[in-house]
Legacy VTK file of the C-alpha trace (Angstrom):
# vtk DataFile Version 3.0
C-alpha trace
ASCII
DATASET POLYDATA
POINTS 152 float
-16.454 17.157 15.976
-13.549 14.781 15.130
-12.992 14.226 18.899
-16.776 13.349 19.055
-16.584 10.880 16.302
-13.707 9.178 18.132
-15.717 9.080 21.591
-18.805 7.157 20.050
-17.043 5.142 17.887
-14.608 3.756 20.802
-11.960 4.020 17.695
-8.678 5.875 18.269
-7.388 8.013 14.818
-3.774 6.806 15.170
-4.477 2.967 14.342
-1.576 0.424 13.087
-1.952 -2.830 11.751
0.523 -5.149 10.566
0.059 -8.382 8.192
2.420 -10.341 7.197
1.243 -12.590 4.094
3.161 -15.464 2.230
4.714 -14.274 -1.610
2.202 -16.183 -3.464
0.210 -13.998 -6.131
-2.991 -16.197 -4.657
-2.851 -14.164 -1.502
-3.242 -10.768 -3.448
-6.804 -10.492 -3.205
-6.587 -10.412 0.662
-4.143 -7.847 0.548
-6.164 -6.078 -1.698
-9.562 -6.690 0.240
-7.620 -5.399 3.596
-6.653 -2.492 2.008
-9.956 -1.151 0.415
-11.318 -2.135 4.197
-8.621 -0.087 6.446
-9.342 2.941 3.650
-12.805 2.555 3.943
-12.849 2.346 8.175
-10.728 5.293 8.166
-12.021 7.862 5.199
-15.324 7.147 7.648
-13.431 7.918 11.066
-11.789 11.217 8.831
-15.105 12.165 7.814
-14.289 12.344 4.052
-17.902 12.674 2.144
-16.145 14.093 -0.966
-14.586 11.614 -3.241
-14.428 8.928 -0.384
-14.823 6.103 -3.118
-11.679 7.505 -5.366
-9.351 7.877 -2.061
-10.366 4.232 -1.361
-10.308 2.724 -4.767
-6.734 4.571 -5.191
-5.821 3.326 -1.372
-6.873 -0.415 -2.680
-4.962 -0.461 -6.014
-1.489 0.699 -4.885
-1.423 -1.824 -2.100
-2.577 -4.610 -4.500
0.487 -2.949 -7.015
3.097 -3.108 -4.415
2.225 -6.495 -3.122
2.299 -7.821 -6.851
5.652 -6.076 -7.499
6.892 -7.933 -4.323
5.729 -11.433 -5.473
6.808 -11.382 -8.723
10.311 -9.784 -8.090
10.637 -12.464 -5.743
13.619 -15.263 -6.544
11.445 -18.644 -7.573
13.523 -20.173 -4.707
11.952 -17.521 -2.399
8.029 -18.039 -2.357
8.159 -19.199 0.825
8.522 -15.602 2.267
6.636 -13.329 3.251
5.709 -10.141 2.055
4.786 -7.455 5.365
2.268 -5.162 5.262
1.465 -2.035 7.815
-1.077 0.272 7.917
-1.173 3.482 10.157
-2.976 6.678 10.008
-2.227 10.233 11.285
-4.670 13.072 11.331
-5.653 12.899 7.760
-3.120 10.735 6.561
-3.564 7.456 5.550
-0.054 5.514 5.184
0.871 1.778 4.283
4.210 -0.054 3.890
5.131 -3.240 2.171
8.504 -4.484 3.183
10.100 -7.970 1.600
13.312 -9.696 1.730
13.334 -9.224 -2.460
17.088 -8.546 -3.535
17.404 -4.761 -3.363
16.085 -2.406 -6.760
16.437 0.880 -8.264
13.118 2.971 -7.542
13.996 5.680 -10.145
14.463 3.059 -12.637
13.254 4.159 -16.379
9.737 3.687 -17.564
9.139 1.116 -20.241
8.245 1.855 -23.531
4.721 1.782 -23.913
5.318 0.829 -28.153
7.083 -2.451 -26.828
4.472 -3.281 -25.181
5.767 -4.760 -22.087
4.452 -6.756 -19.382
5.319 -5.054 -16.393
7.476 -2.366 -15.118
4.564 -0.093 -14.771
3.954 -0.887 -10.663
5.793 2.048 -9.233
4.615 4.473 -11.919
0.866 3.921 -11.229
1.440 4.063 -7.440
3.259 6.859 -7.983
-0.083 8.611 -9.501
-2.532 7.144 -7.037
-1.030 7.718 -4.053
0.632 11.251 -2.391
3.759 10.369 -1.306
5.578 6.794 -2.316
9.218 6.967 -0.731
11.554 3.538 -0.835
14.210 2.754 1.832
16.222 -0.320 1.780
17.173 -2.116 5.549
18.649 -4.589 7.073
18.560 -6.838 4.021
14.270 -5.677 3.253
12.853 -3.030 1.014
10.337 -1.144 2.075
7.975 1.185 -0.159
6.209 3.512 2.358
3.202 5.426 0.491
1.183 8.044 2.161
-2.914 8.951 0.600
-4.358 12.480 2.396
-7.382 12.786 2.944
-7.381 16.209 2.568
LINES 1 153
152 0 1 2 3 4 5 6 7 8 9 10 11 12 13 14 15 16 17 18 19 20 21 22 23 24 25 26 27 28 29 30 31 32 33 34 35 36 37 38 39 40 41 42 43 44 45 46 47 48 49 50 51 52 53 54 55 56 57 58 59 60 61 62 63 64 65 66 67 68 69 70 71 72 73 74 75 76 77 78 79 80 81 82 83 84 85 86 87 88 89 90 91 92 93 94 95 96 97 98 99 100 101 102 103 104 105 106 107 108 109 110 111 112 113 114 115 116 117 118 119 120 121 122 123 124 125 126 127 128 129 130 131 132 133 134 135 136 137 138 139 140 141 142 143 144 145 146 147 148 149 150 151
């Protein structure tokens, strides 16, 4: 069935897709926008019925989290770079990365109190609850937060 889908759709189920958009919060909604339309392209190639809008809504929000976490980390002096975004999927595994040149941060760093109410520092935690796996890996001076959704 799968293989069928693939055959009349012309669309392989392995896809990538790279973007590479400058730090600038203005630039989020295009992130954001790409995101809910790769999630939405492939939960239809996958075949999900159940839930589709949740996986994509989920998809859309921790990509528009990570890219805001990678503007506003970002040294003022550094707008001008970029922050990279990939998409691939696997079977029924939808995966993203967003890799910057940001200075280099703790992943398992402590939640804020929610009494204080603080202004950020709650990025990581809600991608951590929307998506299945969130992993961070620091490289040749980028970090790179590599999240996985299943469709499954």
């Amino acid at each position: 069935m799968q293989q069928e889908r693939q055959r009349k759709n012309n669309y392989p189920m392995n896809t990538f897709m790279t973007m590479s958009l400058p730090s600038d919060i203005h630039y989020a909604r295009i992130a954001s926008k790409t995101a809910m339309m790769v999630a939405e392209f492939f939960s239809g190639q996958s075949g999900i019925a159940e839930k589709r809008e949740e996986f994509c809504h989920a998809f859309e929000l921790a990509v528009a989290e990570a890219f805001a976490n990678s503007v506003f980390n970002a040294a003022p002096q550094e707008k001008e770079r970029q922050v990279m975004i990939s998409f691939s999927s696997e079977k029924s595994e939808l995966m993203v990365s967003v890799s910057d040149a940001n200075p280099e941060f703790d992943p398992e760093m402590q939640v804020p109190d929610i009494l204080s109410y603080p202004e950020h520092g709650y990025g990581l935690v809600l991608i951590r609850q929307l998506m299945d796996s969130v992993r961070y890996s620091r490289q040749d001076g980028m970090n790179q937060l590599s999240m996985i959704k299943n469709a499954g």
